[in-house]
PDB file with one MODEL, atoms N, CA, C and O in Angstrom:
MODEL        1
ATOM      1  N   UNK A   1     217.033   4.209 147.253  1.00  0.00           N
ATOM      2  CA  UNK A   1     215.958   3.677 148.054  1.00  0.00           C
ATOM      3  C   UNK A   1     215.256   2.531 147.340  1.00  0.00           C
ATOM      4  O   UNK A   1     214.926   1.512 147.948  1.00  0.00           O
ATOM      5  N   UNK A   2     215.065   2.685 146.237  1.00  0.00           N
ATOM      6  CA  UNK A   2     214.509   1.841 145.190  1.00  0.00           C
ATOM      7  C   UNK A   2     215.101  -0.075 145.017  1.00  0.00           C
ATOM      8  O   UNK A   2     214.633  -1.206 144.889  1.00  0.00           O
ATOM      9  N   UNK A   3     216.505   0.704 145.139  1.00  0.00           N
ATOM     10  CA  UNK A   3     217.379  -0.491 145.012  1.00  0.00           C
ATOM     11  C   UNK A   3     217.604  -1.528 146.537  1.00  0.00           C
ATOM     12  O   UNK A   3     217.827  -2.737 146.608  1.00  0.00           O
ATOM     13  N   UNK A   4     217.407  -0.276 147.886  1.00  0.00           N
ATOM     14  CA  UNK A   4     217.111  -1.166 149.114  1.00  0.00           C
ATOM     15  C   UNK A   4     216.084  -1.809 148.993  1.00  0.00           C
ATOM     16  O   UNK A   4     216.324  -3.000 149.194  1.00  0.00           O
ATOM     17  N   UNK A   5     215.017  -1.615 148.756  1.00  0.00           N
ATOM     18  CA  UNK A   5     213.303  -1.785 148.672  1.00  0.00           C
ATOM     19  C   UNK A   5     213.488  -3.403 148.318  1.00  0.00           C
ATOM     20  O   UNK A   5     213.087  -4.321 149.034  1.00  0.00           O
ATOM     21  N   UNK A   6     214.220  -3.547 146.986  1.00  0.00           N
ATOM     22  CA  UNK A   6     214.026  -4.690 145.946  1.00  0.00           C
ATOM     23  C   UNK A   6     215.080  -5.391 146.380  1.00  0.00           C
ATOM     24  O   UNK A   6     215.245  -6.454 145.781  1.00  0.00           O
ATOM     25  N   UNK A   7     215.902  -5.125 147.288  1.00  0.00           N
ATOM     26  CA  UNK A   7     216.863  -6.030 147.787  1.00  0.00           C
ATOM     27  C   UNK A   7     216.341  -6.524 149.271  1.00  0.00           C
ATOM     28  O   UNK A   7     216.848  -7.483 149.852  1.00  0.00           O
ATOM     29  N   UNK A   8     215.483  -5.900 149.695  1.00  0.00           N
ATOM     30  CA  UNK A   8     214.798  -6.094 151.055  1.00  0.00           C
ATOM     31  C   UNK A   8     213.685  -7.685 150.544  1.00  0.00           C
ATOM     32  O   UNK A   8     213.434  -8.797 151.009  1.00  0.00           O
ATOM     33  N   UNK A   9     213.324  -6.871 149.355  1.00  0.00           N
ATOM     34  CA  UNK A   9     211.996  -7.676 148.743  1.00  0.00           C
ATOM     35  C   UNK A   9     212.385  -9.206 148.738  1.00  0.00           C
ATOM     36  O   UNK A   9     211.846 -10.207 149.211  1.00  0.00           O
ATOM     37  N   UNK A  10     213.426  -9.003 148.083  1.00  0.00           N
ATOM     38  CA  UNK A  10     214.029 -10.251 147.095  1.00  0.00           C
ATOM     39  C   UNK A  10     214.466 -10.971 148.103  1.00  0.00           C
ATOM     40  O   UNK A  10     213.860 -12.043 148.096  1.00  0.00           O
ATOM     41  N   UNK A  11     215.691 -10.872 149.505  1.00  0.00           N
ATOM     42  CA  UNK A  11     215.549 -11.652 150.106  1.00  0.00           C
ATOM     43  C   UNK A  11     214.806 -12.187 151.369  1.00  0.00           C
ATOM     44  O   UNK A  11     214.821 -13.355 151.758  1.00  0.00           O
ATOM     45  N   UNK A  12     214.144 -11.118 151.951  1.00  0.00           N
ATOM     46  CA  UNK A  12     213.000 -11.253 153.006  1.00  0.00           C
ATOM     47  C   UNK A  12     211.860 -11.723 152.604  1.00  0.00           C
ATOM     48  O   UNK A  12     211.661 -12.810 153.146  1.00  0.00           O
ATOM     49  N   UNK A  13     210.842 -11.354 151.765  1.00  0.00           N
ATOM     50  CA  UNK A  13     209.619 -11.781 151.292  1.00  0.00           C
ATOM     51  C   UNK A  13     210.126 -13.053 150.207  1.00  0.00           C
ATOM     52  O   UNK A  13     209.860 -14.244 150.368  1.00  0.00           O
ATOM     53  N   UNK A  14     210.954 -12.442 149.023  1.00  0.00           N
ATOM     54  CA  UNK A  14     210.664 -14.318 148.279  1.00  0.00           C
ATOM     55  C   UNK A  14     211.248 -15.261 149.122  1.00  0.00           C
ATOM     56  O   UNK A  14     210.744 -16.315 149.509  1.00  0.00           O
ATOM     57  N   UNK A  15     212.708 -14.658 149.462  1.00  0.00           N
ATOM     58  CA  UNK A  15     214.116 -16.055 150.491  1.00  0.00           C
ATOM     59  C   UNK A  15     213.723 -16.541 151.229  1.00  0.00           C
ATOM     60  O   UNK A  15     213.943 -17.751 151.171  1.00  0.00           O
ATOM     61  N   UNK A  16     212.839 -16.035 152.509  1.00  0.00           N
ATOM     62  CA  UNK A  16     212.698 -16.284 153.416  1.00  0.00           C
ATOM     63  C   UNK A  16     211.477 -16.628 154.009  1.00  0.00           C
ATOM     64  O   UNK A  16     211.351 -17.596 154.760  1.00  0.00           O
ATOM     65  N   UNK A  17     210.206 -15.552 153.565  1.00  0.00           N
ATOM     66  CA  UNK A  17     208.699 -15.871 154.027  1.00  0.00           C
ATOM     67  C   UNK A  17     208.229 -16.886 152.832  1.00  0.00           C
ATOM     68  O   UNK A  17     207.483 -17.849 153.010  1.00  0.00           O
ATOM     69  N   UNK A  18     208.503 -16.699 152.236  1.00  0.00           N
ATOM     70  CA  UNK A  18     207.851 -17.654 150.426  1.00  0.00           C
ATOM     71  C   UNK A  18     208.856 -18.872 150.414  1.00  0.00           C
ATOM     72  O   UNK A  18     208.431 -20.023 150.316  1.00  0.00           O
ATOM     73  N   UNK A  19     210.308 -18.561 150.523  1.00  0.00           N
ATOM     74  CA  UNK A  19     211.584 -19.557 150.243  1.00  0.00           C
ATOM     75  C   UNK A  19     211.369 -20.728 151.770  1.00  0.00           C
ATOM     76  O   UNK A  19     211.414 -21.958 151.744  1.00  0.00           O
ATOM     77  N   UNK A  20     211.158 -19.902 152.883  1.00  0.00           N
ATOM     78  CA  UNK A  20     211.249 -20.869 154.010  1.00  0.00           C
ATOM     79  C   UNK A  20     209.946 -21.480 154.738  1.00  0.00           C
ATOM     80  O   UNK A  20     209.569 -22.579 155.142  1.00  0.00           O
ATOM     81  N   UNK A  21     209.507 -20.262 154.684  1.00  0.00           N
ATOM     82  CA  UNK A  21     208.206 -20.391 155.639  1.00  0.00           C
ATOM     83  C   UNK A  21     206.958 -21.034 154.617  1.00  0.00           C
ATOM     84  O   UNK A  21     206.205 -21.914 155.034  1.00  0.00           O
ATOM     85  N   UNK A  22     206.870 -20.561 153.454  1.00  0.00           N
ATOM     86  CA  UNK A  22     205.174 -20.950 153.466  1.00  0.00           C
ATOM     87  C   UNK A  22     205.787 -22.097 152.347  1.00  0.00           C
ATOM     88  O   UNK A  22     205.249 -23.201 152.267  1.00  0.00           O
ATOM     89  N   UNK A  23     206.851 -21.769 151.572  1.00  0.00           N
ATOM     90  CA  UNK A  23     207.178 -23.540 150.557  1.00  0.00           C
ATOM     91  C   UNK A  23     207.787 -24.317 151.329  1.00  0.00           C
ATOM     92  O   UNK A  23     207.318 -25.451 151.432  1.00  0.00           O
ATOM     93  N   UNK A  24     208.821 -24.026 151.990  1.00  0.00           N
ATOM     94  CA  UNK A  24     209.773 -24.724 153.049  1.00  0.00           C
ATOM     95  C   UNK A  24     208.670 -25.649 154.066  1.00  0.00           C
ATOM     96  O   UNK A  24     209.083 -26.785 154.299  1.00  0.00           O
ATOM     97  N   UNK A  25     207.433 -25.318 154.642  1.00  0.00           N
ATOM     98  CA  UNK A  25     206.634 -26.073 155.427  1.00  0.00           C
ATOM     99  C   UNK A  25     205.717 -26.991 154.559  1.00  0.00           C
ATOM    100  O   UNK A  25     205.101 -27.948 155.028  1.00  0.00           O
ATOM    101  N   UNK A  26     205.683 -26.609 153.246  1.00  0.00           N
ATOM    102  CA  UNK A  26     205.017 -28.012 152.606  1.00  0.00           C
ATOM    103  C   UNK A  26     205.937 -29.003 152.009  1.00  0.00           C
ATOM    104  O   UNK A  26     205.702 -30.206 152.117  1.00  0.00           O
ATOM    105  N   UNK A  27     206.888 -28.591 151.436  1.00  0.00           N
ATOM    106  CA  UNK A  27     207.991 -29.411 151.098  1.00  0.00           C
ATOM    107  C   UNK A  27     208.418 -30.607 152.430  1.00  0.00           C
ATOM    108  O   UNK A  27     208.513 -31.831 152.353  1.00  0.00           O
ATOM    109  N   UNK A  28     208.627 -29.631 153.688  1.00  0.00           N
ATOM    110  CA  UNK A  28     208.639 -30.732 154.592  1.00  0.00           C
ATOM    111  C   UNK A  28     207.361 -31.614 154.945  1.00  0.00           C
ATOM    112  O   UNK A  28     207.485 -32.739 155.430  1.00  0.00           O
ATOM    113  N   UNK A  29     206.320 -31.126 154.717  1.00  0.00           N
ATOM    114  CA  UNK A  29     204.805 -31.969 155.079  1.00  0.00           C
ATOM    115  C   UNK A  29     204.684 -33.329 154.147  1.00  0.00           C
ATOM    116  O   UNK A  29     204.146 -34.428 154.285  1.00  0.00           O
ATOM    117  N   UNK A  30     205.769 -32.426 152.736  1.00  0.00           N
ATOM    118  CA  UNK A  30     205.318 -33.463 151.850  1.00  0.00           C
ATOM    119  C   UNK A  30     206.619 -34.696 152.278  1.00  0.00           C
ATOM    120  O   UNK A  30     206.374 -35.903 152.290  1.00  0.00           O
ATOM    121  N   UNK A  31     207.544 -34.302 152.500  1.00  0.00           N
ATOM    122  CA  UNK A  31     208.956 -35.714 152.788  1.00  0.00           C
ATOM    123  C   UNK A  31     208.194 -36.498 153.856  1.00  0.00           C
ATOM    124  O   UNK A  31     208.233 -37.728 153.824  1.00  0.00           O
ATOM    125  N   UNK A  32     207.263 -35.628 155.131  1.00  0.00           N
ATOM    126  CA  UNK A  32     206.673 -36.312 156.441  1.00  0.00           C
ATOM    127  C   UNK A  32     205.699 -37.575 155.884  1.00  0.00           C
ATOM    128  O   UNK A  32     205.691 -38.684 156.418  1.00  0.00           O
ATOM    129  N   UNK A  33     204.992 -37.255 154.871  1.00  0.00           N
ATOM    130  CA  UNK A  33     203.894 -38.048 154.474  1.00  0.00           C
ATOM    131  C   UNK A  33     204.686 -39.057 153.854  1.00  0.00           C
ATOM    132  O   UNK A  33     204.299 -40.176 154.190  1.00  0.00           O
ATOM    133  N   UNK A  34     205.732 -39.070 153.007  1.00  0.00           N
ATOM    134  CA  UNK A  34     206.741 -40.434 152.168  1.00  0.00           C
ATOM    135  C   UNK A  34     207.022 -41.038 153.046  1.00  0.00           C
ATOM    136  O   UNK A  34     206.968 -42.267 153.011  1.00  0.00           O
ATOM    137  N   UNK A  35     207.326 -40.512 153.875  1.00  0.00           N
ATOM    138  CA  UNK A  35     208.058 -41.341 154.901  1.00  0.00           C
ATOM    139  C   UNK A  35     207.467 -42.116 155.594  1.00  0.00           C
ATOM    140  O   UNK A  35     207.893 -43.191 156.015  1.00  0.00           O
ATOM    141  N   UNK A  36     206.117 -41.490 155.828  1.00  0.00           N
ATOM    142  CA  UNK A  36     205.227 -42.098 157.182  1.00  0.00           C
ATOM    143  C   UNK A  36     203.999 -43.202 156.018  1.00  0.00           C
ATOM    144  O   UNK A  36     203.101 -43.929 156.443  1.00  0.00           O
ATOM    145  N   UNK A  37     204.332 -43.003 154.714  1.00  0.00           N
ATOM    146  CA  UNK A  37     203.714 -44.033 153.649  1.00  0.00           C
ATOM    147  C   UNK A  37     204.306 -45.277 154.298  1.00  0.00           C
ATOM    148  O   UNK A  37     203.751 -46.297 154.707  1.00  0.00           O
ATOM    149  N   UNK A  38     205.296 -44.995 154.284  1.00  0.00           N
ATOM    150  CA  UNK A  38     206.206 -46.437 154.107  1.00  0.00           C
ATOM    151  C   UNK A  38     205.529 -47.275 155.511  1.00  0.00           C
ATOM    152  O   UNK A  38     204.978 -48.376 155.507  1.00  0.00           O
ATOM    153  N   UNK A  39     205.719 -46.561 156.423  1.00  0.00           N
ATOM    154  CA  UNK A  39     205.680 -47.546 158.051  1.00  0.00           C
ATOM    155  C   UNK A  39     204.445 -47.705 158.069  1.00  0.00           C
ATOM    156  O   UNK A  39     204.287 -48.653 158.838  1.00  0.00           O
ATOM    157  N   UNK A  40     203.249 -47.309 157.630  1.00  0.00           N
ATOM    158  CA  UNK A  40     201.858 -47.831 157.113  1.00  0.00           C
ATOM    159  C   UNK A  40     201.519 -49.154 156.478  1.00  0.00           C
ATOM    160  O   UNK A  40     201.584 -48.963 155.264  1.00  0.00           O
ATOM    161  N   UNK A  41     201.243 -50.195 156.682  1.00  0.00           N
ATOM    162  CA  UNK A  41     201.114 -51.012 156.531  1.00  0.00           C
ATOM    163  C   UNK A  41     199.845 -51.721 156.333  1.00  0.00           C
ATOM    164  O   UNK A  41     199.597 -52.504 155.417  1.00  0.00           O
ATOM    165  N   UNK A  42     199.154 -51.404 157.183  1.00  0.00           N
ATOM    166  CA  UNK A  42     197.415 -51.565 157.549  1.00  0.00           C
ATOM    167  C   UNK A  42     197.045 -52.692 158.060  1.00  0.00           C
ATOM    168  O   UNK A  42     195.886 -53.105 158.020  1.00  0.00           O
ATOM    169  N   UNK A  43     198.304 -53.469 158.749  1.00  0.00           N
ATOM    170  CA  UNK A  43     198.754 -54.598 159.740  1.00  0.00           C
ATOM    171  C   UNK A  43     198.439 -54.593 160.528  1.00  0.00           C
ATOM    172  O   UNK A  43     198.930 -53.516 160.866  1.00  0.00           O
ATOM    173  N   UNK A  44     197.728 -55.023 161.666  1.00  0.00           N
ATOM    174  CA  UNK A  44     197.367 -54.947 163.261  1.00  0.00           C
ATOM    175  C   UNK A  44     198.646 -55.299 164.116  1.00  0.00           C
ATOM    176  O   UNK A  44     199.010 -54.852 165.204  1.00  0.00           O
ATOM    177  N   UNK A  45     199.317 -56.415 163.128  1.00  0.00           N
ATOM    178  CA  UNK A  45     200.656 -56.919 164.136  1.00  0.00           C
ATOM    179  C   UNK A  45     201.712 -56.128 163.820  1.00  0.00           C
ATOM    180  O   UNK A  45     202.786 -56.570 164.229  1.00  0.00           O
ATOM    181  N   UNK A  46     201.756 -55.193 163.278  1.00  0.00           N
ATOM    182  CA  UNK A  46     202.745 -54.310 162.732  1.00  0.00           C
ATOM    183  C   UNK A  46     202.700 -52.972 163.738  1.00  0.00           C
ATOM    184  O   UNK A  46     203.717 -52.356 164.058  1.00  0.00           O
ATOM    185  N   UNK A  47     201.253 -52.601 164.215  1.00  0.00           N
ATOM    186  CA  UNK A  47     201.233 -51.759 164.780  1.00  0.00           C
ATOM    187  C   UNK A  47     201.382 -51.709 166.374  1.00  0.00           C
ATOM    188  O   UNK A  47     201.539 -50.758 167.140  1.00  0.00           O
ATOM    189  N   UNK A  48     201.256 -53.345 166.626  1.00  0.00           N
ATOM    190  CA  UNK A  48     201.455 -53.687 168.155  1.00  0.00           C
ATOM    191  C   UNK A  48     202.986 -53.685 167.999  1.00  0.00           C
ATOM    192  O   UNK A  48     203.515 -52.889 168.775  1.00  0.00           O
ATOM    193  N   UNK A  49     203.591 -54.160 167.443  1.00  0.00           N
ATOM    194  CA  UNK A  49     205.056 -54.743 167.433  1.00  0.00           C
ATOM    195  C   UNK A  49     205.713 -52.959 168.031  1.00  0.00           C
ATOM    196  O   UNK A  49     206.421 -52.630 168.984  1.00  0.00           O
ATOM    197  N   UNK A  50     205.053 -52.181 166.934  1.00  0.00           N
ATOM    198  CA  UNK A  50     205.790 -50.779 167.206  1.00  0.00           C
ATOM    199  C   UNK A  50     205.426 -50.286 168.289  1.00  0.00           C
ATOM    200  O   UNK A  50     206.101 -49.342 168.702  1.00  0.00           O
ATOM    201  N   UNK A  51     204.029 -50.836 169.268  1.00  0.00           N
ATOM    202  CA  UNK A  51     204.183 -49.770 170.506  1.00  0.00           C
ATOM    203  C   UNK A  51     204.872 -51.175 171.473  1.00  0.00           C
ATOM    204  O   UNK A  51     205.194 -50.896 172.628  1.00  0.00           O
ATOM    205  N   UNK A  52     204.995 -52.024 171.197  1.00  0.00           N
ATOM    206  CA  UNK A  52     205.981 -52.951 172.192  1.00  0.00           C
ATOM    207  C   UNK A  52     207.162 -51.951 172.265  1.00  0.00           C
ATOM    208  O   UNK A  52     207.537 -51.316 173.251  1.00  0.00           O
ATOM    209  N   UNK A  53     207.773 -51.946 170.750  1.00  0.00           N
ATOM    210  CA  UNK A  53     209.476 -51.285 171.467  1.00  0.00           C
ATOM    211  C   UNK A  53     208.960 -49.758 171.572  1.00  0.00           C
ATOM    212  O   UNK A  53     209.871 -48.972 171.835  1.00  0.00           O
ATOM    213  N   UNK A  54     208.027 -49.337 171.460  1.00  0.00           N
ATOM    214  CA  UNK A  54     208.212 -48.002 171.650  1.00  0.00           C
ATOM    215  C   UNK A  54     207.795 -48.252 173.650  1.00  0.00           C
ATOM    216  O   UNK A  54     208.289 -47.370 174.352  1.00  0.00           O
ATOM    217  N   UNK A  55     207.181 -49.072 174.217  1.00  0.00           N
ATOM    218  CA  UNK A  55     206.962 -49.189 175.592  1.00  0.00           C
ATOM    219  C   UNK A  55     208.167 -49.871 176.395  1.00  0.00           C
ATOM    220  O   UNK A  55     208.209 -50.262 177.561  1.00  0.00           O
ATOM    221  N   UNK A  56     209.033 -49.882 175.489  1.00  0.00           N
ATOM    222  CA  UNK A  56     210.159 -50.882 176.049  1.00  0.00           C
ATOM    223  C   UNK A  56     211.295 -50.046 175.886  1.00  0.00           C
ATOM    224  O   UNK A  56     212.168 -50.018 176.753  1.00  0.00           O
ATOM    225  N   UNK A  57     211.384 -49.148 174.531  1.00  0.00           N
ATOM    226  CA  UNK A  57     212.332 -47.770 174.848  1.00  0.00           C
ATOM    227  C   UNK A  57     211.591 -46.959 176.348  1.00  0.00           C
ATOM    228  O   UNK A  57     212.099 -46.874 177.466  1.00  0.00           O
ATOM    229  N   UNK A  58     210.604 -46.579 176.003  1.00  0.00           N
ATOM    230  CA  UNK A  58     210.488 -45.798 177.459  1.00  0.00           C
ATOM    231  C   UNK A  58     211.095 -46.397 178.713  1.00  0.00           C
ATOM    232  O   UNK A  58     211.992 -45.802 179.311  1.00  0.00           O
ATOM    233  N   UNK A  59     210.597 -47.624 179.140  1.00  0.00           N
ATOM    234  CA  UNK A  59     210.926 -48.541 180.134  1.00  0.00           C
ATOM    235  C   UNK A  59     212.380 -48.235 180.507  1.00  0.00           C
ATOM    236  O   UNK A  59     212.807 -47.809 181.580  1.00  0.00           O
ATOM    237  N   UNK A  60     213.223 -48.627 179.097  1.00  0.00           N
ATOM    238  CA  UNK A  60     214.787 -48.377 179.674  1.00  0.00           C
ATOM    239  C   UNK A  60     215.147 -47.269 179.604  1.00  0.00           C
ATOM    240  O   UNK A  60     216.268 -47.107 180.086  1.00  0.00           O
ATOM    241  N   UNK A  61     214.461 -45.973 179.014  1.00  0.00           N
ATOM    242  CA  UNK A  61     215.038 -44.477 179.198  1.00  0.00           C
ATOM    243  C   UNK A  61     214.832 -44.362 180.620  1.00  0.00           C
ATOM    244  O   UNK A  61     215.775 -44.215 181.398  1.00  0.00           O
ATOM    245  N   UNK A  62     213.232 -44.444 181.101  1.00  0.00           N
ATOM    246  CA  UNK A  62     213.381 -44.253 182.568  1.00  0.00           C
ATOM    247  C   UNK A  62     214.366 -44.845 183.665  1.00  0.00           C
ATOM    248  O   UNK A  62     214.956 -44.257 184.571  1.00  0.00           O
ATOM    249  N   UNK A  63     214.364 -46.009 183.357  1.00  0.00           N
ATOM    250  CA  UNK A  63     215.091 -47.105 184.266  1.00  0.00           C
ATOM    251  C   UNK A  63     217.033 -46.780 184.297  1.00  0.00           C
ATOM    252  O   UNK A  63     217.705 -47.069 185.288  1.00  0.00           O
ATOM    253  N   UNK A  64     217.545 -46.250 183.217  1.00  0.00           N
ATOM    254  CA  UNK A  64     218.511 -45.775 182.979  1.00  0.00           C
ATOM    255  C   UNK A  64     218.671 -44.685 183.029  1.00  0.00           C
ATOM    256  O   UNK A  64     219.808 -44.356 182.688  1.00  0.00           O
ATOM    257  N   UNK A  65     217.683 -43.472 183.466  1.00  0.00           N
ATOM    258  CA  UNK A  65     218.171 -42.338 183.862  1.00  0.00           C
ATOM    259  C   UNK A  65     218.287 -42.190 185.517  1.00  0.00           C
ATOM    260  O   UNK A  65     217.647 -42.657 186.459  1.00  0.00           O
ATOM    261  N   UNK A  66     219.363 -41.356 185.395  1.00  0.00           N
ATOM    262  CA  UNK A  66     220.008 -41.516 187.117  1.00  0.00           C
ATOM    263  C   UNK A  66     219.240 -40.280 187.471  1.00  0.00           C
ATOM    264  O   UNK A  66     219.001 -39.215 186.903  1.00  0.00           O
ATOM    265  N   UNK A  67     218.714 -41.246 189.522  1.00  0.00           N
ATOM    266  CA  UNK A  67     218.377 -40.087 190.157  1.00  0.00           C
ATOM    267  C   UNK A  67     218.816 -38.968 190.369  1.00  0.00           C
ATOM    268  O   UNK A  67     218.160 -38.163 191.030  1.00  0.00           O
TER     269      UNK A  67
ENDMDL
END
């Protein structure tokens, strides 16, 4: 029983709740923030430029999806 217990332990609580869930969600928070460093700029024309194509992808997703 002892030996289920610590094999339950080892991969459910450290592998999985500690391994995935509570390090696994900052590890990714932390790659989200490198990433989103970069496209930061603190540009005004940098930030229009990106909702142009982001209003111009929409435009042709709609326009190109069939009735």
């Amino acid at each position: 029983m002892r030996a289920l217990g610590r094999g339950l332990w080892n991969t459910g609580d450290r592998g999985i709740i500690d391994g995935l869930l509570v390090n696994g969600s900052a590890r990714v928070v932390g790659w989200v923030a490198a990433v989103s460093r970069h496209l930061q700029s603190g540009f005004i024309y940098h930030y229009a430029f990106a909702m142009i194509i982001g209003i111009m992808a929409l435009v042709t997703f709609f326009v190109l999806i069939p009735q």
